[in-house]
C-alpha positions in Angstrom: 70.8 111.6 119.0 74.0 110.0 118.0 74.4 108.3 114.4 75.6 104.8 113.9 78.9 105.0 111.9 78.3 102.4 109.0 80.4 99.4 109.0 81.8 98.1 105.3 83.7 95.5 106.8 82.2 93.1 104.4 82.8 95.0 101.5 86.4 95.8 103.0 87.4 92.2 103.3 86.5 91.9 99.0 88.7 94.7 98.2 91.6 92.8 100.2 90.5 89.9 98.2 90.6 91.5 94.5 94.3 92.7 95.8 94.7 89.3 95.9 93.1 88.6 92.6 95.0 91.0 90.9 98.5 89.1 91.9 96.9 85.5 91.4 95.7 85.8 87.8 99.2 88.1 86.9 101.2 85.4 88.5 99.2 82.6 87.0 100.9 83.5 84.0 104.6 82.6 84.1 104.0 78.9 85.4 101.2 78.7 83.2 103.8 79.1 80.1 105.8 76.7 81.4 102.7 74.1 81.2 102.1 75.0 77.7 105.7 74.4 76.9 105.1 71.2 77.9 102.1 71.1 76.5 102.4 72.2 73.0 106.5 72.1 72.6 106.8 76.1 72.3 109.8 78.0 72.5 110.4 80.3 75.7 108.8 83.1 73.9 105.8 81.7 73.0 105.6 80.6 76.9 105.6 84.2 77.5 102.8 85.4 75.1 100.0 84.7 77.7 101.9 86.8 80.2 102.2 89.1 77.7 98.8 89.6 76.7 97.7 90.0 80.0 99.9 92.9 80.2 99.1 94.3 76.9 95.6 94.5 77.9 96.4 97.4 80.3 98.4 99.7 77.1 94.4 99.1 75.7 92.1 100.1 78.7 94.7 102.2 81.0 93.3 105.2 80.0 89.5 104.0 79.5 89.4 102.4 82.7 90.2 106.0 84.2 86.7 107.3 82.3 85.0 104.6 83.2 85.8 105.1 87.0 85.1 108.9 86.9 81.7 108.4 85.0 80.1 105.2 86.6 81.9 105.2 89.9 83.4 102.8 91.8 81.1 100.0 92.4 79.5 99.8 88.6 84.0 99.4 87.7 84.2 97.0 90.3 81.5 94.6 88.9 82.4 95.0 85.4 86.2 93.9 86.2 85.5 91.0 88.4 82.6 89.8 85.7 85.6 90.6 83.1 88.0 88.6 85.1 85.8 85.7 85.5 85.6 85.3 81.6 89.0 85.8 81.1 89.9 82.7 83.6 86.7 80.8 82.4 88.2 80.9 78.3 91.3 79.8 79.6 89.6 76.9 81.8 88.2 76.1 78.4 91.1 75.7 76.1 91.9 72.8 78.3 88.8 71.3 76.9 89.7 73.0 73.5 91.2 70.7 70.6 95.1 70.4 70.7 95.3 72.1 67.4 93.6 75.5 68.6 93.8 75.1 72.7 97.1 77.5 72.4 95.3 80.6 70.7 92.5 79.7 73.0 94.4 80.1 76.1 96.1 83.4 74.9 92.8 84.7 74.0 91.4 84.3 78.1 94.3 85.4 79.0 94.2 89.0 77.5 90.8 89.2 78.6 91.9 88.2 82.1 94.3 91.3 81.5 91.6 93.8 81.0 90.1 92.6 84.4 93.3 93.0 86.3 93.6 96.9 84.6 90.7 98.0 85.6 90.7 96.4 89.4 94.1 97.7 89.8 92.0 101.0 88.5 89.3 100.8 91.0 90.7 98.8 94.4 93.0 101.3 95.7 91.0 104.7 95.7 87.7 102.3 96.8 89.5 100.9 100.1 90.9 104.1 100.6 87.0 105.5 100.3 85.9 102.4 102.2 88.1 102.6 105.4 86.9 106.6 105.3 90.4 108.1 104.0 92.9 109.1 105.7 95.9 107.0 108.1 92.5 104.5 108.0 92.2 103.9 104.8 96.1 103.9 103.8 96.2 101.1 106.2 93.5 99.3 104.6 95.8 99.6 101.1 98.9 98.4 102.6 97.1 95.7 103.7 96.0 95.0 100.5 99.4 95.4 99.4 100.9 92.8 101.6 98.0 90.1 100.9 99.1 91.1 96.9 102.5 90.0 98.0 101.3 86.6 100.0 99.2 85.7 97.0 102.2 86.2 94.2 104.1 84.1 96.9 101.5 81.4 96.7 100.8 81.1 93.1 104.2 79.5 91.3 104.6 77.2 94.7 100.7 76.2 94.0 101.2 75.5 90.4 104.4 73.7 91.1 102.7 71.6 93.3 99.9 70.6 90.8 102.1 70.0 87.8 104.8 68.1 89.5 107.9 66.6 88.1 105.2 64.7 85.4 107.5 65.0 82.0 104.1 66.3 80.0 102.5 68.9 81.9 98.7 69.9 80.6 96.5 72.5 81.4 94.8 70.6 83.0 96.9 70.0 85.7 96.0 73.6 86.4 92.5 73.1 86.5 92.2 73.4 90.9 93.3 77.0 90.4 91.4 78.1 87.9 88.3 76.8 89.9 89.6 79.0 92.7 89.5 81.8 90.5 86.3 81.9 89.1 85.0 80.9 92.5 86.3 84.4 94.4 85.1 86.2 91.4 81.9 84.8 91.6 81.5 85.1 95.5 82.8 88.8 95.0 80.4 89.8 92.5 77.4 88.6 94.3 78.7 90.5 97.2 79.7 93.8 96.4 76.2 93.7 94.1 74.1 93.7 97.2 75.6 96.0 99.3 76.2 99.7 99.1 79.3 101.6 99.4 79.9 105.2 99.0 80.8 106.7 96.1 83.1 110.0 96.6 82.4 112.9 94.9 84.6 113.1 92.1 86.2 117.0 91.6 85.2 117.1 87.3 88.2 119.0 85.8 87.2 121.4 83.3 90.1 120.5 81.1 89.6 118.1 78.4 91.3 114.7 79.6 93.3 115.2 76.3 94.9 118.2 77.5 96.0 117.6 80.8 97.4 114.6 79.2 99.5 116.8 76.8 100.4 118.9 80.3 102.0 116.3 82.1 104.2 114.9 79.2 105.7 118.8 79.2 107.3 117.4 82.2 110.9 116.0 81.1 111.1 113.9 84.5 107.7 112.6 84.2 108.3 111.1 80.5 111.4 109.6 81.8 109.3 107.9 85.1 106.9 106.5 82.6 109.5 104.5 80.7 110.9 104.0 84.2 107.6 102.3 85.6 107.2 100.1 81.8 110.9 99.5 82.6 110.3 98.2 85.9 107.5 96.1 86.1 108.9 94.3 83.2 112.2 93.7 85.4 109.9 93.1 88.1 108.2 90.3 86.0 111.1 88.9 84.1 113.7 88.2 86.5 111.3 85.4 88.5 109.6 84.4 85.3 112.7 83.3 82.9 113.9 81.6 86.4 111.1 79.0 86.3 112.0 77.9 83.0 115.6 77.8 83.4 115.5 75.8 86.6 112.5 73.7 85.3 114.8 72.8 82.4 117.8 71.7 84.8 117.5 68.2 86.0 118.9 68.6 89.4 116.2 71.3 90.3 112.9 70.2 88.6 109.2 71.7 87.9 107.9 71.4 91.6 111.2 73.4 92.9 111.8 76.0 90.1 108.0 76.8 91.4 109.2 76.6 95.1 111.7 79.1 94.2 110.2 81.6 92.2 107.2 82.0 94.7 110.3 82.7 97.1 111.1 85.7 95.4 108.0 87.3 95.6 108.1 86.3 98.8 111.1 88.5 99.5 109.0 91.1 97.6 106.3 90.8 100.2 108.9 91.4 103.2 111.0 94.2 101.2 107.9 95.9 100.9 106.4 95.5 104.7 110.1 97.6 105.0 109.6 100.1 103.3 106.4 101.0 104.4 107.9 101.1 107.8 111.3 103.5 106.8 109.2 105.4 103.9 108.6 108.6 106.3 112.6 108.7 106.5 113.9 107.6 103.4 113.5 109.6 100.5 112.1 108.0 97.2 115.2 109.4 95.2 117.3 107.4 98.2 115.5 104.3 98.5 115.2 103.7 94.0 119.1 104.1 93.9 120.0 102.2 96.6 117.6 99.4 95.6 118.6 99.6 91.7 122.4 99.5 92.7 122.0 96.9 94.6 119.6 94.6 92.4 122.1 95.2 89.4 125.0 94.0 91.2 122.8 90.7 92.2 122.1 90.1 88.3 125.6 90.6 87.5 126.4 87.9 90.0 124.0 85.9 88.9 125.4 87.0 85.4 128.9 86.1 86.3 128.5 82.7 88.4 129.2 79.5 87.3 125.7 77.3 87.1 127.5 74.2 87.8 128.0 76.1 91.6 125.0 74.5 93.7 124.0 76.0 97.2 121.1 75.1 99.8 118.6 78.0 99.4 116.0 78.0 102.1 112.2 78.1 99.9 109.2 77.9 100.6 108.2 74.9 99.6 105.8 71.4 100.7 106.4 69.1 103.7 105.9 66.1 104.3 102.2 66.1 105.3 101.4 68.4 102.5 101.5 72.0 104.4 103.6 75.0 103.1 107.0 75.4 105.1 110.2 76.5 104.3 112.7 74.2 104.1 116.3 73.8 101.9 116.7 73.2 97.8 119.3 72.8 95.9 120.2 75.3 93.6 122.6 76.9 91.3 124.0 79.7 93.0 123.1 81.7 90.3 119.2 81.3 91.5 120.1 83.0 95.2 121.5 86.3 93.1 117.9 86.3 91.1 115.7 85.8 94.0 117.5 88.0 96.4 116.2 90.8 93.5 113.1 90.7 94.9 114.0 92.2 98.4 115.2 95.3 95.6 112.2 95.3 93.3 109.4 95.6 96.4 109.5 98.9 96.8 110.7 100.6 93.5 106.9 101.1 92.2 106.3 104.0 94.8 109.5 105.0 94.4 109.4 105.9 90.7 106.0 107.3 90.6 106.1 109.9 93.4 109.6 110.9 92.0 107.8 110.9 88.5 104.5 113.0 89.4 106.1 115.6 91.8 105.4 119.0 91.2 102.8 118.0 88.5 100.1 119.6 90.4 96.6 119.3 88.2 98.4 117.3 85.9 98.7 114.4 88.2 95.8 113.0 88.0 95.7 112.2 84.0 99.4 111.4 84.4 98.5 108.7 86.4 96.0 107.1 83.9 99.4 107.3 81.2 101.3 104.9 84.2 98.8 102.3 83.9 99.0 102.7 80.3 102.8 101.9 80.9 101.7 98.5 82.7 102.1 96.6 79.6 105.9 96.8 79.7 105.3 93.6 82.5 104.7 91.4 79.2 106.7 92.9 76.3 110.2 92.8 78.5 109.7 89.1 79.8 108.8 88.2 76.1 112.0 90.0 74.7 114.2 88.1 77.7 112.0 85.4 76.5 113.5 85.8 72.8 117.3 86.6 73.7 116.8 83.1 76.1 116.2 80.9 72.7 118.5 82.4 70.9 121.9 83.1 73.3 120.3 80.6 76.8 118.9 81.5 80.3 121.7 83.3 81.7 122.6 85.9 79.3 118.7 86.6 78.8 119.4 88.3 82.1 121.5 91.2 81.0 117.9 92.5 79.7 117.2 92.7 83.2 120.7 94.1 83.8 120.1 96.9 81.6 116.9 97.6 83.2 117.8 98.3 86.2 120.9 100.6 84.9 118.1 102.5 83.6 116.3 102.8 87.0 119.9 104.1 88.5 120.0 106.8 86.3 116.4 107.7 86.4 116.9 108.0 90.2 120.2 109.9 90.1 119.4 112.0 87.2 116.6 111.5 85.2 113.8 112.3 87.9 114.8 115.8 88.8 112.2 117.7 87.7 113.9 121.0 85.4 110.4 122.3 84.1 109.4 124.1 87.6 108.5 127.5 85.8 105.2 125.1 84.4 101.9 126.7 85.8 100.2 123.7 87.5 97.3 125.1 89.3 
């Protein structure tokens, strides 16, 4: 007697949602900022406090979200996130409904919570719909596909909001309203899914180490302290170089709102095909190989972009609305300035894999709790944009941009020098 192979396809198709999730809520944030600028008259770097303290949230439940998922498992993480994440988008339905005065703090206030959520999914979804497609070629397929539907969605997002908030010279909140609805309404449908069906729930190996001290193991590791400021490093380059973009094209007359969102979606757009790439050349290409070339090539794009004149305007192709209302690409003018940025985003798809294998080989036992001090490291996604944010009131769009310059000099060396690993003679087993 033969026994039927269980079928989580149900469950399956959530997780590719949540990967979804994940990239809608984080990418909600940049456009958002522009509404509030709008909104409540705030400076660039006030924009970027609600993309900041959805980042900040992971430097605060990195590490807890790692106990939670070895003592509770996966499903009982799962729930708590999306419940998490539903309250975080709810508060920050609600400060448009809040009084002018306070809607502000309001709206920064969901959006940390929203940034706890997005920790602790980006915790749980990737070892779940590897357990759920049964491990294995299957279930890394699974998480690529994830991947790629992350990348469609962080496409999506900035066009969306650019589409809702117009060219109107006072955007609100508000305006936003249709995708918060969406939002909540996925979280919802996910939670009542993944309550009433069961998934397994891998036996988890229990170290008999102290999470403290395999912590203090893995920062012995010269090239694996280096890969940590690397990955805060790089998902704040990752973050900034579309984010600042929106508000420096939504600020040019020729360009507009509805465009600058067109655009930015654009680049993570590119990010979404660079990545489909390197999944398909990883097996040749070293990770040392494929962070230098990528860095060297993103920092001469900034320093183009750097360089340029603004006043230089080309015909970028975008994706962006038609005439009936569907999503197409079609031609926007830009300063030339904006190809350089959003080219970046074919070099900034893959460098996430690329830094952390290079940061956690040879780390053996260690690896594990190292990779509970990467999420940790998350938070540089908010605090770089903010400080770009800063250095753009005080010296203008442009030169915010040798923030992001710097970054990436700091990725070049990390994959030239700074990720050889000189400790080998550390007992790891």
């Amino acid at each position: 007697m033969t026994t039927k192979k269980k079928s989580y396809a149900l469950p399956i198709i959530m997780m590719i949602a949540l990967f979804g999730m994940i990239s809608f809520v984080t990418n909600l944030a940049a456009p958002m900022g522009q509404v509030l600028k709008e909104q409540f008259g705030v400076s660039n770097f006030q924009g970027l406090l609600g993309n900041a303290a959805n980042f900040i949230a992971y430097a605060v439940m990195g590490i807890p979200g790692g106990m939670m998922l070895q003592r509770i498992g996966y499903k009982k993480t799962a729930l708590i996130a999306i419940a998490i994440g539903f309250v975080g988008v709810l508060i920050q339905f609600l400060s448009g409904h809040t009084p002018q005065g306070a809607a502000f703090s309001v709206y920064l206030l969901g959006a940390f919570v929203a940034g706890f959520s997005m920790c602790l999914l980006n915790t749980v979804v990737n070892p779940m719909l590897n357990t759920l497609g049964g491990g294995g070629n299957k279930g890394n397929q699974l998480i690529q596909v994830g991947g790629s539907f992350n990348s469609l969605m962080a496409t999506l997002t900035p066009a969306l909001v650019g589409i809702l908030i117009g060219e109107a010279a006072k955007a609100n909140i508000k305006d936003v309203f249709p995708v918060l609805y969406i939002a909540m309404g996925v979280f919802a449908l996910v939670f009542v899914v993944l309550l009433a069906v069961n998934i397994p729930e891998p036996h988890v190996a229990q170290s008999k180490e102290p999470l403290g001290k395999l912590m203090s193991g893995a920062l012995k590791y010269r090239h694996f302290i280096l890969g940590a400021i690397a990955i805060f490093v790089y998902v704040g380059v990752e973050v900034g170089t579309p984010g600042i973009m929106i508000y420096w094209l939504s600020d040019n007359p020729e360009v507009g709102k509805t465009i600058a969102g067109f655009v930015a979606g654009t680049y993570w757009f590119l990010m979404l095909i660079g990545r489909l790439i390197g999944a398909s050349v990883g097996n040749k290409v070293s990770s040392r190989a494929m962070l230098t070339s990528t860095s060297l090539v993103g920092l001469v794009l900034i320093l183009l972009a750097i360089f340029s004149s603004t006043s230089t305007m080309i015909s970028l192709p975008v994706l962006q609305r038609s005439a009936i209302g569907a999503l197409s690409f079609g031609m926007a003018q830009v300063p030339v300035n904006a190809m350089y940025i959003v080219l970046v985003g074919l070099c900034t798809s893959i460098m996430w894999g690329s830094i952390f294998n290079l940061a956690v080989e040879g780390l053996g036992k260690y690896t594990a709790a190292a990779s509970g001090l990467f999420m940790v490291l998350v938070c540089g996604g908010g605090i770089l944009p903010a400080f770009q944010g800063f250095i753009a009131d005080k010296a203008g769009f442009i030169p915010s941009y040798w923030v992001i310059a710097l970054g990436l000099v700091y990725m070049l060396f990390y994959a030239l020098a700074g990720s050889k690993n000189v400790h080998k003679e550390i007992q790891t087993q």
